[in-house]
C-alpha positions in Angstrom: 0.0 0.0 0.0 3.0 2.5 0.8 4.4 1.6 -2.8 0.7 2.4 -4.6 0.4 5.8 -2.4 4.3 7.1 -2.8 4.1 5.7 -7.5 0.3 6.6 -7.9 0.0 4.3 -10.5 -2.0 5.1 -13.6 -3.9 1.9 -12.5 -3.6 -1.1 -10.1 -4.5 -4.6 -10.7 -4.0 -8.2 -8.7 -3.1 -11.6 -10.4 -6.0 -14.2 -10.4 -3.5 -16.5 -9.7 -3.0 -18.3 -6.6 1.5 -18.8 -6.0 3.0 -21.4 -4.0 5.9 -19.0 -4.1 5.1 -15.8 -5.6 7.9 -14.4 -5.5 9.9 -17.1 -7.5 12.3 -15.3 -10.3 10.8 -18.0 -12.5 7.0 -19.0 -13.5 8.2 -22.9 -13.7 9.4 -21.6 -9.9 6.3 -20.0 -8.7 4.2 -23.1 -8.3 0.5 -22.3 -9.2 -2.1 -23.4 -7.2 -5.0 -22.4 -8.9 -7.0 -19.3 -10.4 -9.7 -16.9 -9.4 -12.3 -17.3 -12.1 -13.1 -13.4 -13.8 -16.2 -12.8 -16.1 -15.9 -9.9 -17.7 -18.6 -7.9 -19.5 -18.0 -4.9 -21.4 -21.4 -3.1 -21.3 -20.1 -1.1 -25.3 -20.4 -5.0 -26.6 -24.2 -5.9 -25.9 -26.6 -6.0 -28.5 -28.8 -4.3 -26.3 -26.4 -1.3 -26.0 -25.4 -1.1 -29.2 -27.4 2.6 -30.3 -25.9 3.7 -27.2 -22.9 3.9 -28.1 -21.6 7.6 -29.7 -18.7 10.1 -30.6 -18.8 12.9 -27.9 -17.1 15.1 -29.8 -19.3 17.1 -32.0 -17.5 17.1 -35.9 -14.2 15.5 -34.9 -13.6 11.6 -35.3 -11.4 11.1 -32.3 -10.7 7.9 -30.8 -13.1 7.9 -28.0 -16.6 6.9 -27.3 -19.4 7.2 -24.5 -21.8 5.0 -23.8 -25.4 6.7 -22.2 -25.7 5.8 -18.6 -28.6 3.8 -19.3 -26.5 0.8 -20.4 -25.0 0.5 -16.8 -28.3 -0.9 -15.7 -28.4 -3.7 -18.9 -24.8 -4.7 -17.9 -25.4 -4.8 -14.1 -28.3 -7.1 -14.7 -26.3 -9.3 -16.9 -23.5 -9.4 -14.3 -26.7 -10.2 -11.5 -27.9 -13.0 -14.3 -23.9 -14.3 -13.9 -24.1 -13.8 -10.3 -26.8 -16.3 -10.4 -26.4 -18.9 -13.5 -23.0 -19.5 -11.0 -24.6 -20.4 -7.6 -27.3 -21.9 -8.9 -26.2 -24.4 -11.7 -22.4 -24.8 -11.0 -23.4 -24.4 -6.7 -20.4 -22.0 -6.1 -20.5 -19.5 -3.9 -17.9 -16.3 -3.0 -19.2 -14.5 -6.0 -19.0 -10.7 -6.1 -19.6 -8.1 -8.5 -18.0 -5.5 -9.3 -17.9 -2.3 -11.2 -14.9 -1.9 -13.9 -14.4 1.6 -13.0 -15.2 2.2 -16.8 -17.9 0.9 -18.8 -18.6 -2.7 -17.6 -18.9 -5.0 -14.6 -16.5 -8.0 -13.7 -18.4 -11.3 -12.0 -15.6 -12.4 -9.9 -15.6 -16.2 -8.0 -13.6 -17.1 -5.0 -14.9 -20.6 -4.6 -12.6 -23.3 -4.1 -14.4 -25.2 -6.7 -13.0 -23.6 -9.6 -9.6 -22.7 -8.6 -8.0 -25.5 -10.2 -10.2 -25.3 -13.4 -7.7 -24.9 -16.2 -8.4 -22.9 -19.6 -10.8 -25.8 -21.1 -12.7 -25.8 -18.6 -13.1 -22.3 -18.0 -14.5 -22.0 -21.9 -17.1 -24.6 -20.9 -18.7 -22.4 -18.2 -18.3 -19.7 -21.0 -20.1 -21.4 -23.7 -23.0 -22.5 -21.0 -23.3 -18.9 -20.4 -23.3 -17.2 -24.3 -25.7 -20.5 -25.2 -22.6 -21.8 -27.8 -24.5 -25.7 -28.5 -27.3 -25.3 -26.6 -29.6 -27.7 -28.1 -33.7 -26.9 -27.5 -35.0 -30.0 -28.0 -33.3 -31.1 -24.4 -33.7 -28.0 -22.7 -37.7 -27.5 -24.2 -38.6 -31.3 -25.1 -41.6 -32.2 -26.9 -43.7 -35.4 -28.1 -46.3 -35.6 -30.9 -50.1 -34.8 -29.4 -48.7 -34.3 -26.2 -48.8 -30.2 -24.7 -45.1 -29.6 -23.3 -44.8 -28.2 -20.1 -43.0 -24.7 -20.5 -40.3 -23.3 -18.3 -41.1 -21.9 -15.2 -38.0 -18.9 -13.8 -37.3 -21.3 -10.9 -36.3 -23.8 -12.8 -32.6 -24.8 -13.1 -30.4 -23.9 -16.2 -31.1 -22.9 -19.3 -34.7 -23.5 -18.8 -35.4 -21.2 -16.3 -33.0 -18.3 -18.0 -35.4 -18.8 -21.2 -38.5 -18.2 -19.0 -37.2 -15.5 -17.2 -36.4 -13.4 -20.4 -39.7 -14.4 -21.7 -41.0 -12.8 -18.8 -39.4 -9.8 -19.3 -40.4 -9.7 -23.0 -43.9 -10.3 -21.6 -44.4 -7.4 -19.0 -42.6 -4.8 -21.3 -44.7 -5.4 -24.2 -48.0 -6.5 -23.1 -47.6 -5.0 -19.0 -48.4 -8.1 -18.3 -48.4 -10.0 -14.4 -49.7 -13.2 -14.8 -48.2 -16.7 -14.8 -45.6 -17.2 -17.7 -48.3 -19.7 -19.2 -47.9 -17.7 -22.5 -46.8 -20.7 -25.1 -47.5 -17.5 -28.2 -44.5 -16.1 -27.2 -42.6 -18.9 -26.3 -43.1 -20.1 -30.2 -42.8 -16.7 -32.2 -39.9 -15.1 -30.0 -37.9 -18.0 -29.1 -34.7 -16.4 -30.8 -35.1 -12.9 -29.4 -35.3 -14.9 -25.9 -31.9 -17.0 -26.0 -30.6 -13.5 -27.4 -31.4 -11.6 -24.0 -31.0 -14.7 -22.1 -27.2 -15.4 -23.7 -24.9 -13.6 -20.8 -21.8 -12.4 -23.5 -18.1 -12.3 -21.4 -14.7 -12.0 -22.9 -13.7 -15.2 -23.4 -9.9 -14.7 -23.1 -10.5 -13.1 -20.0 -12.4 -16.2 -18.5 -9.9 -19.1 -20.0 -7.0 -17.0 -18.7 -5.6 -18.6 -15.3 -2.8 -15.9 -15.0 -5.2 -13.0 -15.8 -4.8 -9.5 -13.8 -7.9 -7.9 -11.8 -8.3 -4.6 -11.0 -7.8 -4.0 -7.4 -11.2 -3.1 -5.7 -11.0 0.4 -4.8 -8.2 1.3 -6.9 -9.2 3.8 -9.6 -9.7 3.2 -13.2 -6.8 5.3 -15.0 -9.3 5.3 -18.7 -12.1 6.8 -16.6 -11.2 8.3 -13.1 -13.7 6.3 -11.9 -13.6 4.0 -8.6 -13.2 -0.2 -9.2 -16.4 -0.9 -6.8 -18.0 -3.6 -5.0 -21.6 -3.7 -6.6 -24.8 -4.6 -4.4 -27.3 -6.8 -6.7 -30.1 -4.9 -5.9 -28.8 -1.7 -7.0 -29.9 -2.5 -10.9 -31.4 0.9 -12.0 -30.5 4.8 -11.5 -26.5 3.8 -12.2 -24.5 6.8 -13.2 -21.5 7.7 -13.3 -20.6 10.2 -11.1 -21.7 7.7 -8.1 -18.1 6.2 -8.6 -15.8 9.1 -8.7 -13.7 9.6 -6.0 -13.4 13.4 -6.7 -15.3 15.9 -4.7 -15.2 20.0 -5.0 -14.7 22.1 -8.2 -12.4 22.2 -11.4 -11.7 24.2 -14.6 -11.3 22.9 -17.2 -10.9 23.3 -21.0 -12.3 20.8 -23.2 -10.5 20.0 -26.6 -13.4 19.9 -28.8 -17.3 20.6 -28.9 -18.7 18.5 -26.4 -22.5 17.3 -26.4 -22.9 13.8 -23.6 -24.3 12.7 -20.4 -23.0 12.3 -17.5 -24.5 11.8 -14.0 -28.2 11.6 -15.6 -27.7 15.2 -16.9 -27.2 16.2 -20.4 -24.1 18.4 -21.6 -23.4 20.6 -24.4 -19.5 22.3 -23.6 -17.7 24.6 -26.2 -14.2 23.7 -27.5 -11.7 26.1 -25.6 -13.7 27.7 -23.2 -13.1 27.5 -19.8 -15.6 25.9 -17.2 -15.6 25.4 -13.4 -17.5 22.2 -13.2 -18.0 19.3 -10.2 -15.1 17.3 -9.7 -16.6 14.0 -10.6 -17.3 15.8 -14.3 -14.5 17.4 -14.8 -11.2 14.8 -13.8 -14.0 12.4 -16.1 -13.4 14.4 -19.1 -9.8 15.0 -17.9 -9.6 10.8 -17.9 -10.7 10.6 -21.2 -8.8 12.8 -23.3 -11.4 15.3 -23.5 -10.6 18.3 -21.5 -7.1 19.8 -19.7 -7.5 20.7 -16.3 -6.5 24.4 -15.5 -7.2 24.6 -12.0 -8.4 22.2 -9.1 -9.8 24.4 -7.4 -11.7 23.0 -4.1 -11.0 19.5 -5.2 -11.1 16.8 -2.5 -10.3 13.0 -2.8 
């Protein structure tokens, strides 16, 4: 901790691996015992994000993108649908969520179950969770003349992810509250369902037994915004500004015409113009590029 406070790294990150002897000079030395398993999803790579995605700088194609706030609450419900496809169907517990500090959430498992999983394995639990093979006629079997019993959200697996979904489907379009008797839907949506029901994580970040985390707590160097533990139930009303660490005032001078949100507000900031703005706002746009700082003003950490 003395080392992190005196360097102030531009970030700060933990291996998933578990050392016999860390400290070994060699990796055939070290003696690895077994991995932390990471799921990682990037909120900018969901279908369901995917017109939420845009250029904050008004008529300049630089090389950064926002995504509206609004997608923090799709990811964060993926990362809760994780949360649970892992204690449920694999029985593991130790599971923890946490925010990325930038635009996604990172399922992370401590259980000694899957410590000594190597990268095979670790794709398995991948491909059960993006739906790669799954096969309908096990998880939804039917017979000739006889009426097959649909899914009901308690039930394990695959079955009760599809019926879950389809619940969601249901109440959004039709404000629905019944049972999830509704076989229509089951039969003209089925591919929008396994869709939303597919949870999408990097793969290489799964199968990767020597993989770095960020350290929880630790700021996000992209962002300037705090690596958190995440509470399931807090799925809506995620903004930004909840994780920055930065309290007080700042001027700054953005780079370009800036038009975003931020902190369920909406922005429109003139290229070379100065601004005093919060904290949390302004070292944001300082993370990304976007905006020099000129002054810090009353800033507090």
């Amino acid at each position: 901790m003395a080392w992190i406070i005196e360097k102030s790294p531009h970030s700060a990150f933990y291996s998933s691996a578990i050392y016999e002897l860390p400290d070994a000079p060699k990796m055939s030395e070290k003696g690895w015992r077994g991995s932390e398993l990471q799921l990682d999803i990037d909120v900018d790579h969901l279908a369901e994000c995917s017109n939420y995605i845009y250029n904050p700088c008004e008529g300049q194609n630089l090389d950064v993108s926002f995504i509206d706030e609004k997608c923090l609450a799709v990811g964060l419900q993926k990362a809760v649908e994780a949360k649970r496809v892992i204690q449920n169907d694999f029985g593991l517990d130790n599971v923890e969520i946490h925010f990325s500090g930038n635009r996604g959430f990172h399922v992370l498992v401590r259980d000694k179950g899957i410590l000594g999983l190597n990268s095979d394995e670790r794709r398995e639990i991948v491909d059960y969770l993006n739906g790669t093979g799954l096969d309908l006629r096990i998880v939804l079997p039917s017979k000739k003349g006889v009426k097959s019993v649909l899914p009901s959200p308690e039930d394990p697996g695959w079955r009760g992810r599809l019926a879950r979904w389809a619940g969601y489907l249901y109440r959004e379009e039709s404000g629905g509250t019944g049972n999830y008797a509704f076989e229509d839907l089951f039969s003209a949506r089925m591919d929008e369902i396994i869709k939303l029901a597919s949870i999408e994580v990097d793969a290489q970040v799964t199968i990767d037994v020597t993989r770095l985390i960020r350290i929880p707590g630790s700021i996000n160097g992209k962002s300037g915004l705090v690596v958190a533990k995440i509470d399931a139930k807090d799925i809506s009303d995620l903004t930004f500004d909840q994780f920055s660490p930065f309290k007080g005032t700042v001027k700054i001078k953005p780079i370009c015409n800036l038009k975003f949100g931020f902190g369920g507000r909406k922005y429109r900031l003139s290229k070379n113009t100065i601004y005093r703005l919060e904290a949390s706002l302004g070292s944001f746009l300082f993370f990304k590029g976007l905006a020099n700082i000129l002054n810090t003003g009353d800033l507090v950490v």
